[in-house]
Each structure stands twice: as C-alpha cells, then as structure tokens.
KEVEX-431003 format. One record per residue (C-alpha): x, z, y; residue in one letter. Coordinates in pm, 1 decimal, m for minus. Example, Ala and Ser with C-alpha at 12.3 -4.5 7.8 and 13.67 -1.06 7.14 Angstrom:
<torlos>
+----------+----------+----------+------+
!        x !        z !        y ! code !
+----------+----------+----------+------+
!   1230.0 !    780.0 !   m450.0 !    A !
!   1367.0 !    714.0 !   m106.0 !    S !
+----------+----------+----------+------+
</torlos>
This chain:
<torlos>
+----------+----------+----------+------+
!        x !        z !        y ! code !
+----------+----------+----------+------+
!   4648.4 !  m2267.2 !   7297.9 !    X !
!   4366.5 !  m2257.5 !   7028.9 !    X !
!   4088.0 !  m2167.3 !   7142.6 !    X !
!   3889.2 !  m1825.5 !   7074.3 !    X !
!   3592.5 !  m1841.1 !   6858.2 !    X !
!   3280.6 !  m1660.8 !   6994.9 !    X !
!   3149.9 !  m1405.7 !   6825.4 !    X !
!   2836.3 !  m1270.3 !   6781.9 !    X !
!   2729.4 !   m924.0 !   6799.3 !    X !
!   2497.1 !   m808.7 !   6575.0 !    X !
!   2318.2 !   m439.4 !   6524.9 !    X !
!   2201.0 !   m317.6 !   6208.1 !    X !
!   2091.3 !      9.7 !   6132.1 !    X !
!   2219.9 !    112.6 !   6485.4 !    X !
!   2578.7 !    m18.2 !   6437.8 !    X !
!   2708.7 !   m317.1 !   6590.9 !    X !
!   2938.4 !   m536.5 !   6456.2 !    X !
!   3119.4 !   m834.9 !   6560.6 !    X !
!   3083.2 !  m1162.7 !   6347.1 !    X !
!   3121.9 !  m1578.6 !   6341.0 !    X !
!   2825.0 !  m1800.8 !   6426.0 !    X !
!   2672.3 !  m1921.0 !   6050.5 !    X !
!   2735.8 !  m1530.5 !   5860.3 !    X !
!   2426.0 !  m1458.8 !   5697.9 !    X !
!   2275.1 !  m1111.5 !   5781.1 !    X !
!   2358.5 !   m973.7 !   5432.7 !    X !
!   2744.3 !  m1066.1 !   5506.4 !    X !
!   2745.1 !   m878.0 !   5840.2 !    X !
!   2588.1 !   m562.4 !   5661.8 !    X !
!   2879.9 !   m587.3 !   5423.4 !    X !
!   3128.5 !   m565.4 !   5693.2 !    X !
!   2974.4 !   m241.7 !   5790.5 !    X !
!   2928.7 !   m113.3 !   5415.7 !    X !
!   2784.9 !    190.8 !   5223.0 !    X !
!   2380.4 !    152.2 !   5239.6 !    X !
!   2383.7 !    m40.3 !   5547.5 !    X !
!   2399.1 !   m336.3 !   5311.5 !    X !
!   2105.6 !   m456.3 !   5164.6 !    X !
!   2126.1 !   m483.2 !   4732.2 !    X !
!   2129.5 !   m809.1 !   4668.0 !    X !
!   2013.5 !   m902.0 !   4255.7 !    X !
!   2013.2 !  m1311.6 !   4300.8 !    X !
!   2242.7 !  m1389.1 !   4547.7 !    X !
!   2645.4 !  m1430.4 !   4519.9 !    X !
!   2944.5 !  m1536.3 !   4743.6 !    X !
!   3118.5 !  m1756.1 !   4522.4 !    X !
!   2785.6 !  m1931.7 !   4372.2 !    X !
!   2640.1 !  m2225.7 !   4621.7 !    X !
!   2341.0 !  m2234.7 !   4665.6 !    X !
!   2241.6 !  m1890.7 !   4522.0 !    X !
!   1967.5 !  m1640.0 !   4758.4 !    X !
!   1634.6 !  m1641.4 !   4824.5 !    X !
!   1450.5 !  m1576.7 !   4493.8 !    X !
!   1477.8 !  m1169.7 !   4412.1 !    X !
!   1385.4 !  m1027.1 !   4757.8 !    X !
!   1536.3 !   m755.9 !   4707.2 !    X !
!   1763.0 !   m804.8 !   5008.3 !    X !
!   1447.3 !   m848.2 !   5218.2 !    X !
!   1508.6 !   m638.7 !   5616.9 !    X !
!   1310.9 !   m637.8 !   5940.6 !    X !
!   1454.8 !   m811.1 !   6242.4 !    X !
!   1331.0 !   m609.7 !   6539.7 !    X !
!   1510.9 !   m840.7 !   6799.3 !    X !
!   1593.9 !  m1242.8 !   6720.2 !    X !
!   1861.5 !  m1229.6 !   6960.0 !    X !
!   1958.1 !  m1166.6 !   7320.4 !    X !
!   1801.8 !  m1478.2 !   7435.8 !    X !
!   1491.7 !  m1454.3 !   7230.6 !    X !
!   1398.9 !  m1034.8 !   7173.7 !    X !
!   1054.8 !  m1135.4 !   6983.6 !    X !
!   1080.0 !   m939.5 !   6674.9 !    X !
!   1045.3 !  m1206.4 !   6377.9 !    X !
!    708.9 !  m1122.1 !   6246.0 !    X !
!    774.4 !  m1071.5 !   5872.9 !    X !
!   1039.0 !   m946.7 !   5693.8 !    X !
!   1353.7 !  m1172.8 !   5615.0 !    X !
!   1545.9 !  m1268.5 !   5316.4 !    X !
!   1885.6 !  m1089.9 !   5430.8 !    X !
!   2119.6 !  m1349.3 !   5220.1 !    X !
!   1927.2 !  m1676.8 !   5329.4 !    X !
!   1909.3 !  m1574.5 !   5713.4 !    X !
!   2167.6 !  m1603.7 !   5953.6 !    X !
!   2256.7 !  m1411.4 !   6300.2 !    X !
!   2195.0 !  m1488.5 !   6628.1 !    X !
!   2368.7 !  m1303.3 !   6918.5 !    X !
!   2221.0 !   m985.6 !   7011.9 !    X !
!   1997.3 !   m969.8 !   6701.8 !    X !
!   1878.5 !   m600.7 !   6601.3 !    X !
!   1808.4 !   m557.1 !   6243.8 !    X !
!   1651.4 !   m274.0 !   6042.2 !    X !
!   1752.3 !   m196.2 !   5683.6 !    X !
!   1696.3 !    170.7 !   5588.0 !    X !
!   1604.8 !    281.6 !   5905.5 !    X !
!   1281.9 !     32.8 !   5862.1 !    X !
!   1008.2 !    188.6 !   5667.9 !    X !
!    838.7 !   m158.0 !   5611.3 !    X !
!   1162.2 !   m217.7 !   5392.7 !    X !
!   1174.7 !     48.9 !   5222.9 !    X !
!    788.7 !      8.2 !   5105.8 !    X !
!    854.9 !   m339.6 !   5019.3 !    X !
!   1190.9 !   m276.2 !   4829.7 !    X !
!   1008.3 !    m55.9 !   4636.0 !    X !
!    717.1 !   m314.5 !   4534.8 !    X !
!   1022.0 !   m582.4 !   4478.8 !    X !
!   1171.8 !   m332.5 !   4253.9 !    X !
!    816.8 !   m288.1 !   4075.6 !    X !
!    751.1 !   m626.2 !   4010.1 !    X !
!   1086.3 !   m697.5 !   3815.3 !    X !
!   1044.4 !   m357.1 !   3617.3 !    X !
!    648.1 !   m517.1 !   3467.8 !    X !
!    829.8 !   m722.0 !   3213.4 !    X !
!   1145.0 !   m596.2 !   3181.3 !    X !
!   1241.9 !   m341.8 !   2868.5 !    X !
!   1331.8 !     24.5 !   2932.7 !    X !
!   1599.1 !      5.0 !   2665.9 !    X !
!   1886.0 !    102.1 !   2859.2 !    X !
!   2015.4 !    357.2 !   2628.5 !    X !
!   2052.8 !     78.5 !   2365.8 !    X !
!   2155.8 !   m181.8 !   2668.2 !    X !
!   2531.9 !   m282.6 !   2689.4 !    X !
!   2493.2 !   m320.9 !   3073.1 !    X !
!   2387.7 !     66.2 !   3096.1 !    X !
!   2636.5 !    244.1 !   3371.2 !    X !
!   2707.7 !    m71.8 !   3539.1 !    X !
!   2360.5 !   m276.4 !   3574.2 !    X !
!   2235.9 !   m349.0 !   3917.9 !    X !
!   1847.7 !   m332.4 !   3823.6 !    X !
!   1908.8 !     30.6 !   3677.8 !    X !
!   2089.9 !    130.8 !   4039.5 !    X !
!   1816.1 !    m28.1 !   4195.3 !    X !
!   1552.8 !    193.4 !   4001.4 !    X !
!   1742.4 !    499.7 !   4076.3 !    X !
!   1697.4 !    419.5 !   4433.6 !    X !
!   1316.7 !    215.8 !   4479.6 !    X !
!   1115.1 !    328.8 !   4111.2 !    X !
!    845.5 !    496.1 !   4073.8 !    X !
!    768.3 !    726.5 !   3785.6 !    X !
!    504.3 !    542.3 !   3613.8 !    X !
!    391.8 !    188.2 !   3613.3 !    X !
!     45.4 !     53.5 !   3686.7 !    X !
!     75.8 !   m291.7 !   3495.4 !    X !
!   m151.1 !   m217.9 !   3164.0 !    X !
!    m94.6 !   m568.0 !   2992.2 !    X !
!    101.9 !   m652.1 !   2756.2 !    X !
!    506.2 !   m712.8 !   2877.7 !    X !
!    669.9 !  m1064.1 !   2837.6 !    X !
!    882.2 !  m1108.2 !   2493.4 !    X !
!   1125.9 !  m1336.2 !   2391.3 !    X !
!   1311.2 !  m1375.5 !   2082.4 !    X !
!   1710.6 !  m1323.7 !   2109.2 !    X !
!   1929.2 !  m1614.5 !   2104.8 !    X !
!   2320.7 !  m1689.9 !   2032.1 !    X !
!   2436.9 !  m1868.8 !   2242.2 !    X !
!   2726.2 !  m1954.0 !   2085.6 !    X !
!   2996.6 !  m1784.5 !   1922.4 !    X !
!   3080.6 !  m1513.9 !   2184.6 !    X !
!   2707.8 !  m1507.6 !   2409.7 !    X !
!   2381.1 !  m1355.1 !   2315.9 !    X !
!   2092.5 !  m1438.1 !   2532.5 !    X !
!   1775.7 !  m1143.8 !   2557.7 !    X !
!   1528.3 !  m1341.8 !   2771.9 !    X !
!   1307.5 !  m1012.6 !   2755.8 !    X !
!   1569.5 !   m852.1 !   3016.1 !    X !
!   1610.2 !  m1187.3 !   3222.2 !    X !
!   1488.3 !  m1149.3 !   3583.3 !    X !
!   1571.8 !  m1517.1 !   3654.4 !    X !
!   1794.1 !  m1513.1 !   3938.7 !    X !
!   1926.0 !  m1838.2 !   3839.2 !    X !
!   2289.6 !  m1674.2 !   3902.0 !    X !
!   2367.4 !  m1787.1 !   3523.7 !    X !
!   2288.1 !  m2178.1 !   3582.6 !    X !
!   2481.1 !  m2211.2 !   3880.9 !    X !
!   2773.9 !  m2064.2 !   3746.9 !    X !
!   2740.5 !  m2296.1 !   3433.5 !    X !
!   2659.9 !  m2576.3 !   3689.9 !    X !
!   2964.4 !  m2529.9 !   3939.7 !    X !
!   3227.7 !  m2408.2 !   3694.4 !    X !
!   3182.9 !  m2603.6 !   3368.0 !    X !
!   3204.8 !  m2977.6 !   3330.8 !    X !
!   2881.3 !  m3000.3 !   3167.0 !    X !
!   2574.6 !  m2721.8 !   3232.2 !    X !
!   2382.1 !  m2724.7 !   2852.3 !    X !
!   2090.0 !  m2420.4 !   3011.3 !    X !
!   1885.2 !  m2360.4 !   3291.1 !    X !
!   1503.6 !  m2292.8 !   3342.2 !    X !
!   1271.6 !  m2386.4 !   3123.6 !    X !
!    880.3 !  m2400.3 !   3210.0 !    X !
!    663.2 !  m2225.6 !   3505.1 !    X !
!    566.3 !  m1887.5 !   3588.0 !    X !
!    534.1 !  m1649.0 !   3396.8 !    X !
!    634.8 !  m1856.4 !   3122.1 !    X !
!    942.6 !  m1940.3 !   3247.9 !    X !
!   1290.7 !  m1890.2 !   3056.0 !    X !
!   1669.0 !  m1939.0 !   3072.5 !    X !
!   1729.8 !  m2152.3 !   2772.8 !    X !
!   1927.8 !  m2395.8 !   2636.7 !    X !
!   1789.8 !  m2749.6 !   2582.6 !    X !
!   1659.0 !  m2753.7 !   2194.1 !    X !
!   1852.2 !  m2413.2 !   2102.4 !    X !
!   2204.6 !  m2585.5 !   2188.4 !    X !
!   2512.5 !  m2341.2 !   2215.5 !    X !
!   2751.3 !  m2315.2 !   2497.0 !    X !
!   3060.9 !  m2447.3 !   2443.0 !    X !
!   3313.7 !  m2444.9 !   2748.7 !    X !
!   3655.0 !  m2268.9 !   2849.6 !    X !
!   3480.3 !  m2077.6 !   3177.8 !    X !
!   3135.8 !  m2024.4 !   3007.8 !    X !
!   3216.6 !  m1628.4 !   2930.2 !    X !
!   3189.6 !  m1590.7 !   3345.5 !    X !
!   2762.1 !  m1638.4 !   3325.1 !    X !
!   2814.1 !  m1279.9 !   3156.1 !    X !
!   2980.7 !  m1125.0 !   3460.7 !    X !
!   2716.1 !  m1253.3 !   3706.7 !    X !
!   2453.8 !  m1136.8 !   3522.9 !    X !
!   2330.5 !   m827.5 !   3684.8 !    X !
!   2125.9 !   m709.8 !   3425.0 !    X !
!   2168.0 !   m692.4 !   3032.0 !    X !
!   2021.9 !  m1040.5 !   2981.6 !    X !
!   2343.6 !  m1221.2 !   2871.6 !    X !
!   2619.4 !   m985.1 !   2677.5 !    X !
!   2913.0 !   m983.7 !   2514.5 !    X !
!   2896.3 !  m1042.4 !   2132.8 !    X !
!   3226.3 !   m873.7 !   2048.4 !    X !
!   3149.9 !   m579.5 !   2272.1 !    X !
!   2779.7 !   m525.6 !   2184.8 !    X !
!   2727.4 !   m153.2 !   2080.6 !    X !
!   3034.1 !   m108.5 !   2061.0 !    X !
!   3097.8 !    190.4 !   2351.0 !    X !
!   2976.0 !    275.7 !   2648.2 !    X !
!   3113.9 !    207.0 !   2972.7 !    X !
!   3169.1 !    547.1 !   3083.8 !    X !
!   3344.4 !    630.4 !   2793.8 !    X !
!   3577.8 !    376.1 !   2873.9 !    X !
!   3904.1 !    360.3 !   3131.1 !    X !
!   3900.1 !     17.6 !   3315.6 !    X !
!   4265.5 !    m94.1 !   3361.9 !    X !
!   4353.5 !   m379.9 !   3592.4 !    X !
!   4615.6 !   m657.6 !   3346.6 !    X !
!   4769.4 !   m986.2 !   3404.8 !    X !
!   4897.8 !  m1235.6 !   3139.7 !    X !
!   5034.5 !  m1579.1 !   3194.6 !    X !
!   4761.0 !  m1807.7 !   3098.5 !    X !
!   4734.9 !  m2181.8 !   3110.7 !    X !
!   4371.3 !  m2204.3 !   3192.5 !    X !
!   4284.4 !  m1925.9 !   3452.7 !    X !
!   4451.7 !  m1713.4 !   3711.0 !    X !
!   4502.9 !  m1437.4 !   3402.5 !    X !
!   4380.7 !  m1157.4 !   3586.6 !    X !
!   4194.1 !   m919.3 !   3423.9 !    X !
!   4007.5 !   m577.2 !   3387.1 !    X !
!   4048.2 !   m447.0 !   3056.4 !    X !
!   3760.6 !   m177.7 !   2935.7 !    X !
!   4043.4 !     91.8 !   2698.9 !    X !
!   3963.0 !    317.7 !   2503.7 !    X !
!   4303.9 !    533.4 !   2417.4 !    X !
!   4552.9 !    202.3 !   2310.7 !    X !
!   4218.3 !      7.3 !   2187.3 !    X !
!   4086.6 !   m275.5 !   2431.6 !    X !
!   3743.0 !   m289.3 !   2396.4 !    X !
!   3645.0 !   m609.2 !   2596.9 !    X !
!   3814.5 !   m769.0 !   2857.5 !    X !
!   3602.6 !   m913.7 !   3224.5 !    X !
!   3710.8 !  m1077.2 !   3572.8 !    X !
!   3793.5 !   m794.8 !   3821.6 !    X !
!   3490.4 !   m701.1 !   4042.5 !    X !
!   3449.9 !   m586.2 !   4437.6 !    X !
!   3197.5 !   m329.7 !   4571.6 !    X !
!   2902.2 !   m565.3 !   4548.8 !    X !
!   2988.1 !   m632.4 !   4165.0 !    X !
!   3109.7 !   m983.0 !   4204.7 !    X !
!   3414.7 !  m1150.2 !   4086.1 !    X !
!   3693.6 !  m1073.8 !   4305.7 !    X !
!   3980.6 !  m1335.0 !   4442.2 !    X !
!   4324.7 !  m1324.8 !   4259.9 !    X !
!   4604.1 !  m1194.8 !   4452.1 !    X !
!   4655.3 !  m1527.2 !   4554.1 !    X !
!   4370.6 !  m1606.7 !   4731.5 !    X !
!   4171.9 !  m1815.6 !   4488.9 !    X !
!   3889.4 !  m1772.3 !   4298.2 !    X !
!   3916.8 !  m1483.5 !   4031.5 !    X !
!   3715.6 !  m1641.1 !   3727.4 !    X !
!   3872.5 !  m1595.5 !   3357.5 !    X !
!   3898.6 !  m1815.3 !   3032.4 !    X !
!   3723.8 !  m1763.7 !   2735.9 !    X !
!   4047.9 !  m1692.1 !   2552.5 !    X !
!   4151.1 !  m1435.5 !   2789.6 !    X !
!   3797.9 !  m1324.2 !   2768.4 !    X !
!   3749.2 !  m1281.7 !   2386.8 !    X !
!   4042.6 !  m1358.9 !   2224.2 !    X !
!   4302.1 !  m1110.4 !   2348.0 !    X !
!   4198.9 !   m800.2 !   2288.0 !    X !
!   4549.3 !   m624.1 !   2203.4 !    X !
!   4716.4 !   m405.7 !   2436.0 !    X !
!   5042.2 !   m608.1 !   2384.3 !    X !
!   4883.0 !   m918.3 !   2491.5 !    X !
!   4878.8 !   m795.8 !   2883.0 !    X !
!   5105.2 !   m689.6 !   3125.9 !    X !
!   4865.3 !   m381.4 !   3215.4 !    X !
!   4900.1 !   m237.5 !   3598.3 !    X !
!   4750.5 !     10.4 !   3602.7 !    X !
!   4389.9 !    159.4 !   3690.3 !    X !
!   4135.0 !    m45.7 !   3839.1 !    X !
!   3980.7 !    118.9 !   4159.2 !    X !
!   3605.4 !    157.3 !   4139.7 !    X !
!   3416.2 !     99.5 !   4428.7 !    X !
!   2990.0 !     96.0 !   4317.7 !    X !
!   2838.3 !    407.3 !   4290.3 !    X !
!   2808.9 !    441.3 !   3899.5 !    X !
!   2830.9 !    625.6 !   3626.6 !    X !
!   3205.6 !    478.3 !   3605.0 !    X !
!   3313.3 !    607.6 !   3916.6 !    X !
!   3187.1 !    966.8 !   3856.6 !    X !
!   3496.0 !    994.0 !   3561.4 !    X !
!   3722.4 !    825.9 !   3824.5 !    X !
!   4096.6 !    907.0 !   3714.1 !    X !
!   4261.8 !    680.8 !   3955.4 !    X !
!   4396.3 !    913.3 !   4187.4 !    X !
!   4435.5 !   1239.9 !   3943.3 !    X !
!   4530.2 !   1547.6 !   4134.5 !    X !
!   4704.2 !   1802.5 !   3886.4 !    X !
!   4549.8 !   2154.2 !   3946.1 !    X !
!   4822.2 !   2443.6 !   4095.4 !    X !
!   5002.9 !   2628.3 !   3883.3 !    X !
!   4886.2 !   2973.8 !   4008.9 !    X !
!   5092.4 !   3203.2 !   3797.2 !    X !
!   5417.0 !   3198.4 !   3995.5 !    X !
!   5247.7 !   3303.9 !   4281.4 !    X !
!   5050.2 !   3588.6 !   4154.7 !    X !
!   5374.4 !   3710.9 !   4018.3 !    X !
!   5522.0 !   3724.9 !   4304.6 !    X !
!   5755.5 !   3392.6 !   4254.1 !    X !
!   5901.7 !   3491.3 !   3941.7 !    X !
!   5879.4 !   3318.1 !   3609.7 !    X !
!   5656.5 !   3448.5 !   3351.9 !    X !
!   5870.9 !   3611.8 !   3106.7 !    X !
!   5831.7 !   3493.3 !   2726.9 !    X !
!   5754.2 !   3804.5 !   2516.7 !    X !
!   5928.2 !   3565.0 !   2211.8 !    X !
!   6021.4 !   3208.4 !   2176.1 !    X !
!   5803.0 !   3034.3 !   1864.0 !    X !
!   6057.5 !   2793.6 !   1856.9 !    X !
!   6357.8 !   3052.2 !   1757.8 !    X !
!   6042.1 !   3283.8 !   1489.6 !    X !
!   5866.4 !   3032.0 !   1351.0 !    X !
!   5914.7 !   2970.3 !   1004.8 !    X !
!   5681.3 !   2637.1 !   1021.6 !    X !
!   5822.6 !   2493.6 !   1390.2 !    X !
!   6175.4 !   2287.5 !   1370.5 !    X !
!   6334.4 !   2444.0 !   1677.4 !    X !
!   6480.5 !   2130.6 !   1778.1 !    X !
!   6160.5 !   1988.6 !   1833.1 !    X !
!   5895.1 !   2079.7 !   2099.5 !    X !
!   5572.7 !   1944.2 !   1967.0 !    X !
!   5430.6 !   1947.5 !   2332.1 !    X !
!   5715.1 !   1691.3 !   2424.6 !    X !
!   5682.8 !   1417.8 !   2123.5 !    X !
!   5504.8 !   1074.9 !   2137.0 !    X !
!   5163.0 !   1055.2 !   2023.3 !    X !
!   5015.3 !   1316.6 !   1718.7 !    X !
!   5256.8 !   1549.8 !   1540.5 !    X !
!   5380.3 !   1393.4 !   1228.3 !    X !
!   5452.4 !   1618.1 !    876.6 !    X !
!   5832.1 !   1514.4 !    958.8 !    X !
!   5795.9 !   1739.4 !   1277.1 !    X !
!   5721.4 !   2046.0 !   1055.5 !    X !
!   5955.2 !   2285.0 !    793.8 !    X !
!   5826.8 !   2178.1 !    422.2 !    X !
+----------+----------+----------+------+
</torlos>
C-alpha cells in the first residue's frame, strides 16, 4: 500500500484547512477562498520564481506551528512563506495587515497615473481592485510622479512604463516561455524600468502572454487599445485547432464582432490549465490574428469568477422573468383584440418579424 501523506493543518482567519508539507501560506488561503486570500500583484503559479517584491500579500502569523506557538515577530510575505503544522495566521482579521496593506497600496499609487478611464485594463486591473479596497482619498506625496515615454514593443505590444509597478511578472514569462528573453529591468530605484535592451522589439510566438500577466495597464494590446471597454463586452470561452498552442481561448464579443482574443483566466486572474491538464498559454496568431467569429469553435460563455465590473453584467446563467399574465387572468390566454398580421397593410402575414434572423430587411415589408 502507498503510503498516506501527512498533512498539515493550518488556520487562517479562524478556518482550518488541511494541506501538503511545502504549500505556501497564500496557496492554503486559496483553498479556503473569497477574502480569506491575501491579493497577490507580483506573484503567480505558473511563473518560477515569482513572490516577494509587491507585499501586498503581506499577513501576521500569530502561531509558527504546534511545536513552536511564538508568533513570528513581523509580518510575512504570504506567497514566499510556507506552513508549518498547527500554524495560526491572520489576514483580515489582523489589523496590523490591514494598516500595512493600505501603506503597500499607497506606495504603488505615488507614481502610478490615475488614467483609468482612458486605461484598457479598466474593469479588470488588479491595482484598481486593490484601491477600491486599501486607498485613501487623497495622496500625501507632493513631488513630481515618475514618467516614461511609451514604447512599441513590436507589432502587437505597447509598453507605458508610467503604469509599471515592476513585479517582474513580464520578464519571467518572457524568460520561461520564449526561447530568447529581449527585456527585463533596467537601472536602480527609482529609476528603474522594464525595457528592452537598446529599444529592441519582441519578436516570439508566446510573447502576447506578458500582456495577460500584467496586472495593471502597463503592457496592452495594440489591436484592442481604445477600442471598447470590457464591460461592454461578452467574454465567450472558443477553441480552434492550432499548431502552436493548446487553442483555447476567451474571446472579448461584441454582438458577432471579436474584439480581442486572451488565455482563459481563474479567480486569482491567472492563466488557467487547458482541459487537458497542461498549461493554458496562447500563440500570437491565435492571439492577434484571428479575430473572426468563424475562425473558432465558440462554447459558450466564460464563467467569471473576480469581483469586477465584468461580473456585475454576468449573463451566464440568464433566468427569463415569469410570464405573469396567465396567472392574473386566471389561466386563460390573453385574447387578441385584432391580429396585425391579418390588418396590416405594411406587414406580409406570412412573416412574423419577431421570428426572423437578425434586423428586418425591406423584403420583409409590402412595397
């Protein structure tokens, strides 16, 4: 017989959960889900080596473990530190967190542009959740904000450092997905920049994916740039059999119109597995290139989990109201005082306008 793994039983917030030795105490909150889980800006499950720079995810450990109850004495990065059994953990029950999510959340807003009404990553950006939540209503920074100039990256990728809040979640994508990274960080401090060495473009079949991972509006879409807004969009899951990638999609519609096309996301806004198990990142030609209806096999409705904007028009499960006339009247039919389809002069009465494809055409109509 195989045998059993231990587990380890960890408590945040006041409910315990059962995981493996080695899960980070971010990973455990996700198993228990809604705001138990601490946001996370930098860190993501499919990037190595990613955590540890935004501190955003930052909680309190009130108890190391069963062995060892000494509280740890300073908050801990939630993505970078892992469980021990019997640890306690505070997230929003901890009022040191809160008060130092809120700072966190402070310090990326001193450089970074309120533009969000001109922003493509408006309704679905992470910082702008995360200022909803921790913000305050004013700002006490009176210098003048860090400004870059806007780069093309390429054909399909523009680059606005201004919004960048370097979480490095670009450069590791480029690093573990392409054959050869051309960006990364440039300089120190406050000077420091994503950029390409000498203003090089990025040319490479799985580059498109540092646009999903960015969770701000640093690195967008040229062919959907001002285009809509996400809201006004329906996001449809599609497939297609491609070459390159696993071909599964999301696909941003507007009526019959695609209007850009990403990898499918989770909860937590990353990249989710395909249906068969591997990882879920797209080509550039299914990224940019198809953007006909006809090109994809189209499923049907993507399910959105994150509390945005997206969600609030959510048309996934559409309940029809009741028809309430029937029963006011007793069970009977409403009677038609006269048929427009036998009167009208203008209405073909072999054709019910309410029943045809798409717009009424002048054919429909008497001439």
């Amino acid at each position: 017989m195989a045998e059993e793994k231990k587990l380890f039983k960890v408590t945040i917030d006041n409910i315990t959960v059962d995981v493996e030795p080695g899960t980070t105490i971010l990973n455990a909150a996700r198993l228990i889900g809604g705001e138990v889980a601490p946001p996370a800006m930098c860190y993501y499950s499919k990037l190595k080596g990613s955590g540890g720079k935004c501190r955003t995810c930052l909680v309190e450990v009130a108890a190391g473990s069963t062995a060892d109850p000494r509280p740890m004495p300073k908050l801990v990065a939630s993505c970078r530190t892992t469980v021990m059994d019997g640890m306690i953990v505070k997230n929003i029950t901890s009022e040191r967190v809160i008060d130092a999510r809120n700072g966190v959340v402070e310090f990326l807003l001193l450089n970074h542009p309120l533009d969000c009404p001109v922003c493509d990553q408006a309704g679905e950006c992470h910082l702008q959740d995360l200022s909803y939540e921790h913000g305050k209503e004013g700002t006490r920074y009176e210098f003048n904000r860090r400004t870059f100039k806007k780069h093309d990256l390429g054909e399909y990728i523009q680059l606005h450092m201004t919004r960048c809040i370097l979480c490095y979640r670009c450069v590791f994508t480029a690093d573990q997905l392409t054959n050869k990274r051309e960006h990364g960080v440039l300089d120190r401090g406050d000077h420091s920049e994503i950029a390409t060495f000498i203003e090089k473009s990025l040319h490479n079949d799985f580059i498109g994916n540092v646009i999903d991972v960015c969770p701000v509006g640093a690195l967008t879409d040229k062919t959907f740039r001002f285009k809509n807004r996400v809201w006004f969009t329906k996001p449809m899951d599609a497939h297609r059999d491609c070459p390159k990638c696993s071909g599964e999609v999301q696909l941003w519609m507007r009526g019959e119109e695609v209007y850009r096309v990403t990898a499918r996301k989770d909860e937590w806004g990353e990249v989710k597995d395909t249906t068969d198990g591997k990882p879920g990142w797209i080509c550039n030609e299914c990224r940019f290139e198809k953007k006909e209806a006809r090109d994809w096999v189209i499923e049907g409705p993507s399910h959105i989990d994150r509390h945005s904007v997206i969600s609030q028009g959510h048309y996934e499960k559409l309940v029809t109201p009741k028809d309430t006339l029937p029963e006011v009247m007793g069970g009977r039919p409403p009677k038609l005082i006269m048929d427009i389809h036998d009167v009208s002069e203008v209405n073909r009465p072999e054709i019910k306008l309410s029943e045809i494809e798409g717009p009424a055409h002048s054919d429909d109509f008497n001439q």
